[in-house]
Every structure is written in C-alpha cells, then in structure tokens.
C-alpha positions in Angstrom: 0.0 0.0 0.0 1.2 3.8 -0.8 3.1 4.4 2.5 1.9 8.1 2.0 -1.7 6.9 2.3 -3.0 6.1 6.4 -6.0 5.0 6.8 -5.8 6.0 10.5 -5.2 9.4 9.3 -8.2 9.5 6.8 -10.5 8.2 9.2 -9.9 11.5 11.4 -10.1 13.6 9.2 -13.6 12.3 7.8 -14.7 12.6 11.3 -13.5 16.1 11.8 -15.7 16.5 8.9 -18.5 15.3 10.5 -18.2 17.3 13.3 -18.3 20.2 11.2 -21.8 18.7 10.1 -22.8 18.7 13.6 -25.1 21.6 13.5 -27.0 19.9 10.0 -27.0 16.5 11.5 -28.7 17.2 14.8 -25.7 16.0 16.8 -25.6 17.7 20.8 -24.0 20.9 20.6 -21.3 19.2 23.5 -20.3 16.5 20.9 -17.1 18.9 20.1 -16.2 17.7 24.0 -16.4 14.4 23.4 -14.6 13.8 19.8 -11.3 15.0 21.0 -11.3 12.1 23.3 -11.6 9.7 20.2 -8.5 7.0 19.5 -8.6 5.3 16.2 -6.4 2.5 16.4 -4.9 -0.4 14.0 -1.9 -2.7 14.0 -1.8 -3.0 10.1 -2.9 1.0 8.7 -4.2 -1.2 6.0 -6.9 -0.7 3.2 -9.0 -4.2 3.1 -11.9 -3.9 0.5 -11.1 -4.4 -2.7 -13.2 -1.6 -3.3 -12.4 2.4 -4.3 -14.0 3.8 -1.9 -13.2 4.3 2.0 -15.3 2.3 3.5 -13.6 1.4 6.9 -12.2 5.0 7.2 -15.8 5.9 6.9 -17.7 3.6 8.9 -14.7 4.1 11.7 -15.7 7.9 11.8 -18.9 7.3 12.3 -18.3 4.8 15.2 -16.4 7.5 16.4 -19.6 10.1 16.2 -21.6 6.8 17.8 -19.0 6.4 20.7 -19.2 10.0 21.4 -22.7 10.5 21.6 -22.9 7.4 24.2 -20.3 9.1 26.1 -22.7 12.3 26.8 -25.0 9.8 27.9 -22.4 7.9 29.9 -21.8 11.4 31.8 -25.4 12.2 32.2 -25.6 8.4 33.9 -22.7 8.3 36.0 -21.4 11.6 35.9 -19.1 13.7 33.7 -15.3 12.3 33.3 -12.4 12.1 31.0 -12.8 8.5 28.9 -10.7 7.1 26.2 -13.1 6.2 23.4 -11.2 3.8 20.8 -12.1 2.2 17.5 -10.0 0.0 16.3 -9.9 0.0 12.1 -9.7 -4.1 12.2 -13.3 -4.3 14.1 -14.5 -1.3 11.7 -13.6 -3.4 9.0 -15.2 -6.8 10.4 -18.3 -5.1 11.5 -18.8 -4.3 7.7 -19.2 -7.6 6.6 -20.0 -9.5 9.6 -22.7 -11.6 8.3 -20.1 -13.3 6.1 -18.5 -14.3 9.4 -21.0 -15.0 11.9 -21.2 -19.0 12.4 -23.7 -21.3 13.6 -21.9 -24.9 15.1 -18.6 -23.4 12.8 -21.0 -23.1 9.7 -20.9 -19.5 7.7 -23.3 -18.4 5.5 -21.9 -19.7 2.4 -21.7 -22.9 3.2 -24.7 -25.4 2.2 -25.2 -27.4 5.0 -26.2 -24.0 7.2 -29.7 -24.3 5.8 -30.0 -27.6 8.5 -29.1 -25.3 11.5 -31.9 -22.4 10.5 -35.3 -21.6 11.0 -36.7 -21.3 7.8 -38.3 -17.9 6.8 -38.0 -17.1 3.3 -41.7 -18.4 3.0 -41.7 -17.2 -0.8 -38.6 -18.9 -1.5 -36.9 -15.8 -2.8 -33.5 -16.6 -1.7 -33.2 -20.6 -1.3 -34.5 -21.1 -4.9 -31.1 -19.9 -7.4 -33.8 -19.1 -10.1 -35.8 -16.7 -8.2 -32.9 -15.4 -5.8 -31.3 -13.8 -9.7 -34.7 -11.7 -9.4 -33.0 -9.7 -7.9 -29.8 -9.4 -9.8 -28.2 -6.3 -12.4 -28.5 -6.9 -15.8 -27.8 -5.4 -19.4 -31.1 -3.7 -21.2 -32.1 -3.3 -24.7 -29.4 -0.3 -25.1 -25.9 -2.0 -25.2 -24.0 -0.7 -22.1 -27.2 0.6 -20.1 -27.5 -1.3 -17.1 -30.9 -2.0 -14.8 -31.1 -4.0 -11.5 -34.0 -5.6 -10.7 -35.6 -6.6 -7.5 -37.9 -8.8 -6.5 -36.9 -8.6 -2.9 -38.5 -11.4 -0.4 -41.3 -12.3 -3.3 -39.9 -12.5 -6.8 -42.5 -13.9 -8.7 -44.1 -9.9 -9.1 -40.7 -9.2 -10.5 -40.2 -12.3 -12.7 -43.7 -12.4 -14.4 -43.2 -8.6 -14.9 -40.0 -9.6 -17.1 -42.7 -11.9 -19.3 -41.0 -15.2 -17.2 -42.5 -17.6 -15.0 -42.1 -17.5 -11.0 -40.5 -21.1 -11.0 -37.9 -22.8 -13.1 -36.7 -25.9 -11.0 -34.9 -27.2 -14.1 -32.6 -24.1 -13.9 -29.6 -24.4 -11.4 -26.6 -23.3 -12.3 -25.9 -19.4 -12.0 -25.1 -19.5 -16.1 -28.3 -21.1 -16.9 -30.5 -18.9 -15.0 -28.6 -15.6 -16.3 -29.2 -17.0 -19.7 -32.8 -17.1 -19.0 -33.0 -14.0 -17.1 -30.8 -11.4 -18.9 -32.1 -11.9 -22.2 -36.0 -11.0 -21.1 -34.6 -7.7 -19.3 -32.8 -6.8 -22.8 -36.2 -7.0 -24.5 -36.7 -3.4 -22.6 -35.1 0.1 -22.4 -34.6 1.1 -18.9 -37.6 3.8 -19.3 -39.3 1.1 -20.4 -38.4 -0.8 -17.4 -38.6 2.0 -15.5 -42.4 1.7 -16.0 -43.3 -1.8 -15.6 -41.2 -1.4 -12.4 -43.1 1.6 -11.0 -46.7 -0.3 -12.2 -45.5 -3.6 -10.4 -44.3 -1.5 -7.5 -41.0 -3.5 -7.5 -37.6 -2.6 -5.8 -35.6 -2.2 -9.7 -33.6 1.0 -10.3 -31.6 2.2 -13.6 -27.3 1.8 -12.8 -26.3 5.7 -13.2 -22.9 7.1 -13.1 -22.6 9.2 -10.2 -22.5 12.6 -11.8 -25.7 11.1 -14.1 -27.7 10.6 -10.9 -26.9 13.8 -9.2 -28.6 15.3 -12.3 -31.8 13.4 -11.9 -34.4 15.6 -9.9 -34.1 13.1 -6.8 -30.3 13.7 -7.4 -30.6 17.0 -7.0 -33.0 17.1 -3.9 -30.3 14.8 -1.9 -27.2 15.7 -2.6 -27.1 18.5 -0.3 -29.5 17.1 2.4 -27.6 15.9 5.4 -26.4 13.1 6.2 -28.8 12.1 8.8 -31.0 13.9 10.8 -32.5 14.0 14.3 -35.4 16.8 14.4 -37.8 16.5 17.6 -41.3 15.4 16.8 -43.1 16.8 19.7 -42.2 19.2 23.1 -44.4 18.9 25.8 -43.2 15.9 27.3 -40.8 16.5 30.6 -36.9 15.2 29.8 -36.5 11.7 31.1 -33.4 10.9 32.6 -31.5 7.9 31.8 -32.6 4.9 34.2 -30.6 4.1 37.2 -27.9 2.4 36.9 -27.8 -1.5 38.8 -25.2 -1.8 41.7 -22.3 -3.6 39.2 -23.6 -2.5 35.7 -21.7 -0.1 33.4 -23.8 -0.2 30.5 -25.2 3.4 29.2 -28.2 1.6 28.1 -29.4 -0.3 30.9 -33.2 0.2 31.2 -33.9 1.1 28.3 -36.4 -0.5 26.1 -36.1 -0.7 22.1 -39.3 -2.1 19.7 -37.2 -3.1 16.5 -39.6 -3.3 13.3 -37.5 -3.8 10.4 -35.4 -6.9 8.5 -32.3 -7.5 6.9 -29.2 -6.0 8.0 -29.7 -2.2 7.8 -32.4 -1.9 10.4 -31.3 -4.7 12.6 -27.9 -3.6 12.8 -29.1 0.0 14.7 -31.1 -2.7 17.1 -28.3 -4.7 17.2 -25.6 -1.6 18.4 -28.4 -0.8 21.1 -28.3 -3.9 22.3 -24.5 -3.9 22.9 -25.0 -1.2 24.9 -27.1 -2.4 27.0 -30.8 -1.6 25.9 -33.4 -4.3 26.2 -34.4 -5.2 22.2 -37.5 -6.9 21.1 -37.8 -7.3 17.6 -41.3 -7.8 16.4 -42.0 -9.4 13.0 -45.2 -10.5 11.9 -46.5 -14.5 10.8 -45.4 -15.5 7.7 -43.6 -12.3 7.0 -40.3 -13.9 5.1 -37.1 -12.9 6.3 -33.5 -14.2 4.9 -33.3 -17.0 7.9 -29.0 -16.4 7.8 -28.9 -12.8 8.4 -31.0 -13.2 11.4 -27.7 -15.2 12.8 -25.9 -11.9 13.2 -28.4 -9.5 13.3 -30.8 -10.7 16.2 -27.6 -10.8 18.7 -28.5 -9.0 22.4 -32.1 -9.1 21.4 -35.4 -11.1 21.8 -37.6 -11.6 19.1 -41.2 -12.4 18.7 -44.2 -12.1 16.3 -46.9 -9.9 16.3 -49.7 -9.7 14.0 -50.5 -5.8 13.4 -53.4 -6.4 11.3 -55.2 -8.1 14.2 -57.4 -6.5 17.2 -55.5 -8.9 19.5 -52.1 -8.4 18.1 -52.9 -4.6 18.1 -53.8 -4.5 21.7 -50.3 -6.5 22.6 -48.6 -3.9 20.4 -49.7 -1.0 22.6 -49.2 -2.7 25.8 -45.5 -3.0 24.5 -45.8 0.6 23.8 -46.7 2.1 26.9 -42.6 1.2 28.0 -41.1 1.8 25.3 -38.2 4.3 24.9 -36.8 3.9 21.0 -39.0 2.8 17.8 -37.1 1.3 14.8 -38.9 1.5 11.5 -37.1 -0.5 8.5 -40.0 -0.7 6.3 -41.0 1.8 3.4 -42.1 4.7 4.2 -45.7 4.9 5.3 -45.7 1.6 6.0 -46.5 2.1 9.8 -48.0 4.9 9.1 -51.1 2.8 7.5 -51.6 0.8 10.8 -51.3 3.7 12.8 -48.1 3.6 13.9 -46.1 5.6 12.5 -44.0 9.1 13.7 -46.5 11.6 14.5 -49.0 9.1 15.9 -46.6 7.5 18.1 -46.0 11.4 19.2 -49.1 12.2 20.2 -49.4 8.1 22.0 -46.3 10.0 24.3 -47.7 13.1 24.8 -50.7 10.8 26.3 -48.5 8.9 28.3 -46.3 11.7 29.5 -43.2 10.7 28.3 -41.4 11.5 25.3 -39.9 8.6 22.6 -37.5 8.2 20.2 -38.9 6.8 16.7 -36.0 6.1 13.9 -36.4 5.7 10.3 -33.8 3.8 7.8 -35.2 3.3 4.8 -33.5 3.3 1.0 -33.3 6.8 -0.6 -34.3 9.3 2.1 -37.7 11.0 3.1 -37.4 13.8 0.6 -37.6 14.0 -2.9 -38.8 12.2 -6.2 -38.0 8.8 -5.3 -38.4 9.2 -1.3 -41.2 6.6 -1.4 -39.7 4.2 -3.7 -38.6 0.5 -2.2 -35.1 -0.5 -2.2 -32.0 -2.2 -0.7 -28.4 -2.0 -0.4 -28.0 -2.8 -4.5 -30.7 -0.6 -5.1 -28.8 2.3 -3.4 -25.4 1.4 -4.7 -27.3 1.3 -8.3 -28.4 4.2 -8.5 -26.0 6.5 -6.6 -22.9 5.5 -8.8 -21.6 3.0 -6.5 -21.8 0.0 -8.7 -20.2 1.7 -11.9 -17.3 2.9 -9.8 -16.9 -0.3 -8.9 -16.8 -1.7 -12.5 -14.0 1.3 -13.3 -11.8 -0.4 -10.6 -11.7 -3.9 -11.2 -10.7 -2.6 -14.7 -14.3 -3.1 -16.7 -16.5 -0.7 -18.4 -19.6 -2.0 -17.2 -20.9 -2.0 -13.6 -20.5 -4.3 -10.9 -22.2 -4.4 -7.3 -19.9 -4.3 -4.3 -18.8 -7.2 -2.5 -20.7 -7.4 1.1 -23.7 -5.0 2.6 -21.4 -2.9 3.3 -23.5 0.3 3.0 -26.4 -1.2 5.0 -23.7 -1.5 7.7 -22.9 1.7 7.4 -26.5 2.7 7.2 -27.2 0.6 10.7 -24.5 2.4 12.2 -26.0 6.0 11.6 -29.4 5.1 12.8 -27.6 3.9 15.9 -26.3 7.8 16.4 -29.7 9.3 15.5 -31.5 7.0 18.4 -28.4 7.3 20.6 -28.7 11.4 20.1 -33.0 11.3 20.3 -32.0 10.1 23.9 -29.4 12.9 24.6 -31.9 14.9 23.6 -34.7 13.7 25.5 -32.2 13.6 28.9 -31.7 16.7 28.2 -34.8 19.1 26.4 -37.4 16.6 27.0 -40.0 15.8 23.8 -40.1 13.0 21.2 -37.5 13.1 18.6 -37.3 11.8 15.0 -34.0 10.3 13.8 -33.9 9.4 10.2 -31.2 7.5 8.3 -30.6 6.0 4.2 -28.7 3.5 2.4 -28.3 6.5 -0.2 -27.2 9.2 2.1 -24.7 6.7 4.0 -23.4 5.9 0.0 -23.5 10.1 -0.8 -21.2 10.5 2.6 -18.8 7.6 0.8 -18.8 9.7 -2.3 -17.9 13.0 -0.4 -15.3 11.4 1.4 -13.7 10.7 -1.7 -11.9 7.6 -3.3 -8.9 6.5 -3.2 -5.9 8.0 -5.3 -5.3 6.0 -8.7 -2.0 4.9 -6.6 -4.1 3.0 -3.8 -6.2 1.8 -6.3 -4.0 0.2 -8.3 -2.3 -1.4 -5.4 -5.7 -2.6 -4.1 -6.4 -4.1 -8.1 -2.8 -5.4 -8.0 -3.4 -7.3 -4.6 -7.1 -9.2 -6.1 -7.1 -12.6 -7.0 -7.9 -13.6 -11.1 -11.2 -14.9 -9.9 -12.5 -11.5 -8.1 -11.9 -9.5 -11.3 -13.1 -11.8 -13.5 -16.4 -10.8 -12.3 -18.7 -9.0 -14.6 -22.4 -7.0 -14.1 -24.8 -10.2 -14.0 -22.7 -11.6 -11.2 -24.7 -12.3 -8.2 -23.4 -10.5 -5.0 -23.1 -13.8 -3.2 -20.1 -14.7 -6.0 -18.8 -11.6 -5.4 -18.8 -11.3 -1.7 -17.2 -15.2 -2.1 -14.5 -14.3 -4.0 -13.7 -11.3 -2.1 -14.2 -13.6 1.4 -11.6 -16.0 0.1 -9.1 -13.1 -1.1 -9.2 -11.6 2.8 -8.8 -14.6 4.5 -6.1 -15.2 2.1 -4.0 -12.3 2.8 -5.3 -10.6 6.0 -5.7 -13.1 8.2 -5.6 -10.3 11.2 -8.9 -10.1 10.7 -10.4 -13.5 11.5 -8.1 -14.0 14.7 -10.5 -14.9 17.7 -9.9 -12.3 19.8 -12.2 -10.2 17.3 -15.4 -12.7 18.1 -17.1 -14.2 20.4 -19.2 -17.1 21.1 -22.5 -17.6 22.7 -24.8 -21.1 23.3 -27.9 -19.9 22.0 -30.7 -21.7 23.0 -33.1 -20.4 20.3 -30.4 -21.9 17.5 -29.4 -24.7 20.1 -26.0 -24.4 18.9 -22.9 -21.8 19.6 -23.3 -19.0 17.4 -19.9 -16.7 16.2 -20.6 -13.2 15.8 -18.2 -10.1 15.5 -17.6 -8.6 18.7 -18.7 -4.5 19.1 -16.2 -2.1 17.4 -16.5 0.6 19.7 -14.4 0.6 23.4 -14.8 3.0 26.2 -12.7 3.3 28.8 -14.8 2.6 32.3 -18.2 1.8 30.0 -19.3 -2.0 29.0 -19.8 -2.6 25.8 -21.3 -6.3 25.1 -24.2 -8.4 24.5 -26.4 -9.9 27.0 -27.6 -12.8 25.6 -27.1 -14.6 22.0 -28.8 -14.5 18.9 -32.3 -16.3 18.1 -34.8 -16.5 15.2 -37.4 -14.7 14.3 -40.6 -15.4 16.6 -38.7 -17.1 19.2 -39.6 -15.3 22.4 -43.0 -14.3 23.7 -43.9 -10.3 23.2 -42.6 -9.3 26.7 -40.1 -6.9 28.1 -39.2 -9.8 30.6 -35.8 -10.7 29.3 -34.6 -12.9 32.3 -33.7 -16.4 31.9 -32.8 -16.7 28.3 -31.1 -20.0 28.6 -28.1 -18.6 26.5 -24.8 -18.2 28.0 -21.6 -16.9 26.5 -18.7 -19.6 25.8 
C-alpha cells in the first residue's frame, strides 16, 4: 500500500468533517467535547476492501460520532469524566461484513449445509431457490452498455412475471443457466421502459447511473445537499426523562432502556443490534409468515429477543400498545408509510407520548431518504449502490466498463451504524430538552457520505487491483453478489488473516439456535463503560412479546 496513504489518518479527518456537520446533523451541541477524546487504532494502517471507496475509514468515523454520543450519555448516567473512546480499524472493517463471518456450530453463510441449522423464513422462496434469488440481480437492457437491476426482494415472482418469465424454473440451477434465461427477457426493454413496468408492479428495480448522471436526476438533485442524517424533535411537551438508574455492578449506558425493533435485513437490525451492545433491552417484532433471509437473522438478532406480532389483528394490536406504553426507542425499517397505515407511524406514536407523559425516540432507515422524487420508492443496499454511482465505480476499478455491485452490505452496515447515532442522540436529547425526537437514516445518504469522502488515489487503487485474485476481477455486471462477496471472502482470508483472529469474536450457546453461534464482537471501546451483548442470537418469533428478558437459557462460551 502507498506508505503516503494512512488510513488511521483518513479516518480523522472524515470525522472532523462530521463534526463540522454537527449543527445539520442534529448531533448535541457538546459532541465537540467528546470527539477529541476519540483514538482510532490499528496494528496494520491497512486498506482491506477491494473496493475504491473508504469504507472502513468511513464507517470508523462514524463509530467514532456513535462512541461520542454514548459518552454524553455515559456522563449524564454516571457523571461527567475524561474517557478514552477507541475504535480500532480491524473491528470497523469486520463489522462491515459480519454476516459473512458470523457462524452457527462453525457453519458460515456460504456454506450449504447451514440451511439444517436455521429456521426457515424465506416463506416465498426468494433466496433458497437460485432461479428466483437472480430476481434480484443487475442486468444489461435493450441499449448495449445501459444497465438496470431488478428486485424482486423477499417475493420474486411480481418481479419475474413482470420480465414476461415464470415465478418457477426448477430445471434451472446453475448461475449461467439462470442468467441466460434471465438477462435476455430484461434486454427486450429500455430502462424507461423498465422504468415503467417497475413503478406499475411496485417492485424494488432501479436504472445503474454514473454518479454525476444521478446527481442530475431531480431526486439527485434534492439529496445531494441534504444531510447526512438527521435528528429533528417530533413533539415538546413531554418533561426530559433521565437515563434509568444504573444496577449496583452494571456499566452499561443503556441499561433500562427498552427498544421495539420493526425492520429486516441487515440495515435496520444492525441499529437494534448496536443498542443492544449497549445495553438496551431489544424486542424485535416481525409479523406470521412475514419472510425474512433466515442467515442474516444469525448476526443481526444478537443481544435481542424476538417475537411475532400480527399488526393487522385486534388482539395483536392491543399486545402492540401494551409493548408501547414502555417503550423508549422505535425502529422502523420498512418503506415509508408503511406504519403509518396501521397507525403507527412518527406523528402518531408522538401524540401516543404526549398521552403517556413521556417523550420517545422513533427512527427511520429506509433506501433513498424521506425527501424528494424517489423518497417513497422500495429499495435495498443494490438498489442504493445502483443508483447512486456505486456499482459503476466499482466496475471502473476492477478494470471493466460495465458496472458491478460491491462485494458485502457494506452500505447497509454503514447505514445501521447511523441510525444507531440518531437513536443514541434522540435520547441525549430527550435527557436533556425533553420531547419525542425523530431520527432518520438511508442507504443512499450513507453511500453520498462515501462519495464525499472521496476515493482512493489512482495509486491506492492500483495497489488494491494489483493485490485481487484472477477470480475477483473476472467478475462482470450479472454476477450475483453472493459470487462476489465469495471471491472477495476468500481473497481476505487469504492475505489478512488479522482479521479472522478470535480475539475479534465471540461465542454464545444460543438456545433459540441450540447451537454456539460466532458473531463479531462491538467495534467501539470506552474506557470505564461496557460494551457487550447480554444474551445470544435467536430467530425470528422465538420469544413471547414481553419486556421480561430474564432467563434466556443462552450463555456466552
């Protein structure tokens, strides 16, 4: 690697930058207290991804932001003092594409025989089935060199029989075989034209732009200058509500607190999942029959409970607002107005706390923000990385003039990671002012922040191409991102094995799984403050819907 490059240097410098943001992004006006106290830290100064844009350097600023904010918190709960905040670049890095290293009895995602260990979710059979997982896929269009990726996120068959293709093809297999099927019914259309049917079908597809040919679309336009998150207060009658007390022994900043998680697959669950290791009580709530991916449930249910609830019902309803009548933090993952439709949503879980007396905190992540052309539009981390320049940026690196998605969900990471500081800041705030606060956080806006951090010079990128094996850049647009993220797996355990040492994980018995389960450990350390989970990880609809997290029957290893 360039020794003039540091990636311990860029990573303060992007957080200085976001400190200069802090005024825009809602952070507490005595966050320029706690940031000087931040130590990023690394035993390599290395550049992992084989990717052009800084991505740990990113993610490790905003830990940094995170860290800080629970340090005003930590000083409110036990009192103000000098603490040494570190984040070390390794766990930055790990945290980014933890799901690829969580295990379950030594089993990882990619390997086969992990389907015996899970509870199975994906009802629809939108990721087990090869045929209909490429539904979701980036493909050529009629226009040589113009580029569309399709979703059909956890259903498919919308998606497929949109295309003029049927919602099952057991006969096809093989990742060739299905590509050949599936690319050549996408190239029957322009992207306007696809653009349509999309929009019609209400799917999750979006055209692949260049980065400077999506900040001239009018959603472009509208985002690129919007911050990068924001934490605006939804209500202020409500009294401030301290922090609770803290136990005799405990050192956790969240201790007491109780968090109603409504969202799947890695972006949402990763702000529950940063609560937890802080100590908040999590209960993630998912509804019967709602498919989930059952793998990603491994890492991102760790610290929590989770249970089922069936929001459409009177009864399910009625257990939903006793739930609410404790609750300090909502998470909303879903699209918005979602919640809003069964009533709760922002405002009306504003006015339920000015009822109740005491303020809340109610967080948003969705895909491409809550202003703007395309603010109600579905998506996911592709989706995102398609349309914000990402994936042809990509392409340009590994050498190829034609896009290519990103190995690992690496922005929805990201994107977890800043909800985590707008619900860590909501309860700063509501310490502090009193009132209900709104926190709101996108995969698009956590990709925009990538782009105005910069990439790397052409010197680190050619390094970083020099480094990947045959196999990684032999990858074209219609790869799927699980051959992507494999190749660039096998490259990193290759020639870094720093990071899979296992002093970076940990290991729980979880009794939901029956098996140990692997998981990264947190990224963030603070000196005199514990930072851990309290339990392991379970599936979906495991627990009952209680806040009476005692006697779990998990126990760490």
């Amino acid at each position: 690697m360039s020794p003039t490059y540091s990636p311990l240097l860029e990573a303060q410098r992007i957080l200085q930058y976001l400190c200069g943001q802090a005024g825009a992004l809602g952070l507490p006006d005595s966050l320029q207290d706690a940031a000087p106290q931040v130590r990023f830290v690394s035993d390599y100064d290395h550049v992992y991804f084989p990717i052009p844009f800084k991505e740990t350097e990113t993610t490790a600023a905003l830990k940094a932001v995170e860290g800080s904010v629970a340090c005003l918190l930590a000083d409110l709960k036990y009192g103000k003092q000098d603490r040494i905040l570190s984040v070390s670049l390794e766990k930055t890095t790990n945290f980014l594409f933890q799901a690829y290293l969580a295990t379950v009895d030594g089993l990882g995602k990619l390997d086969p025989a992990i389907k015996a260990k899970l509870k199975d979710t994906d009802y629809l059979r939108a990721q087990s089935d090869p045929y209909r997982r490429m539904s979701a896929n980036l493909y050529e269009t009629k226009r040589a060199r113009e580029y569309y990726h399709i979703h059909g996120s956890l259903e498919a068959s919308t998606t497929l029989n949109m295309l003029g293709l049927e919602s099952f093809r057991p006969d096809l297999t093989e990742h060739s075989e299905i590509v050949s099927v599936i690319e050549p019914a996408v190239r029957k259309f322009t992207v306007e034209e696809l653009e349509e049917m999309n929009a019609r079908s209400k799917q999750a597809g979006v055209p692949v732009l260049r980065h400077e040919e999506f900040l001239k679309t009018p959603h472009g336009l509208s985002s690129v200058n919007t911050p990068t998150w924001t934490v605006t207060s939804l209500e202020t009658s409500t009294l401030p509500v301290p922090l609770p007390s803290p136990s005799s022994s405990s050192r956790k900043v969240l201790e007491g607190i109780k968090v109603l998680e409504l969202c799947r697959i890695i972006a949402g669950p990763t702000i529950g999942r940063i609560l937890a290791e802080y100590g908040a009580d999590v209960l993630k709530v998912t509804g019967p029959g709602l498919s989930d991916v059952p793998f990603f449930q491994v890492d991102g249910n760790m610290g929590k409970h989770a249970t089922e609830i069936d929001l459409k019902s009177v009864q399910g309803k009625e257990l939903f607002e006793l739930l609410l009548q404790d609750v300090d933090i909502v998470l909303d993952g879903y699209r918005p107005g979602a919640l809003d439709k069964l009533g709760y949503g922002a405002k009306a879980l504003a006015t339920f706390a000015e009822k109740r007396g005491k303020g809340l905190i109610y967080v948003n992540e969705n895909c491409f923000g809550y202003t703007g052309q395309w603010a109600d539009r579905p998506g996911w981390q592709q989706i995102a990385d398609c349309a914000s320049g990402l994936a042809w940026a990509q392409g340009y690196f590994m050498g190829l003039d034609e896009p290519t998605v990103p190995p690992f969900p690496i922005s929805d990471y990201g994107t977890g990671c800043i909800g985590a500081i707008t619900a860590l800041t909501g309860l700063y705030n509501r310490a502090t002012n009193g009132g209900s606060w709104h926190g709101k956080a996108s995969l698009l806006q956590y990709d925009l922040l990538l782009f105005k951090a910069g990439q790397y010079s052409e010197e680190v990128q050619y390094q970083l191409r020099a480094q990947c094996s045959a196999e990684f850049l032999s990858m074209r647009h219609n790869r799927s991102v699980d051959d992507i993220s494999r190749s660039a797996l096998m490259m990193l355990k290759k020639d870094n094995p720093e990071l899979f040492q296992d002093s970076n994980f940990e290991t729980w018995y979880s009794k939901g799984y029956g098996a140990n389960v692997r998981v990264v450990k947190p990224v963030v350390d603070i000196s005199g403050i514990e930072i851990g989970f309290q339990r392991g990880s379970r599936p979906n609809g495991t627990d009952e819907a209680s806040w009476d997290f005692t006697n779990d029957g998990d126990f760490r290893i």
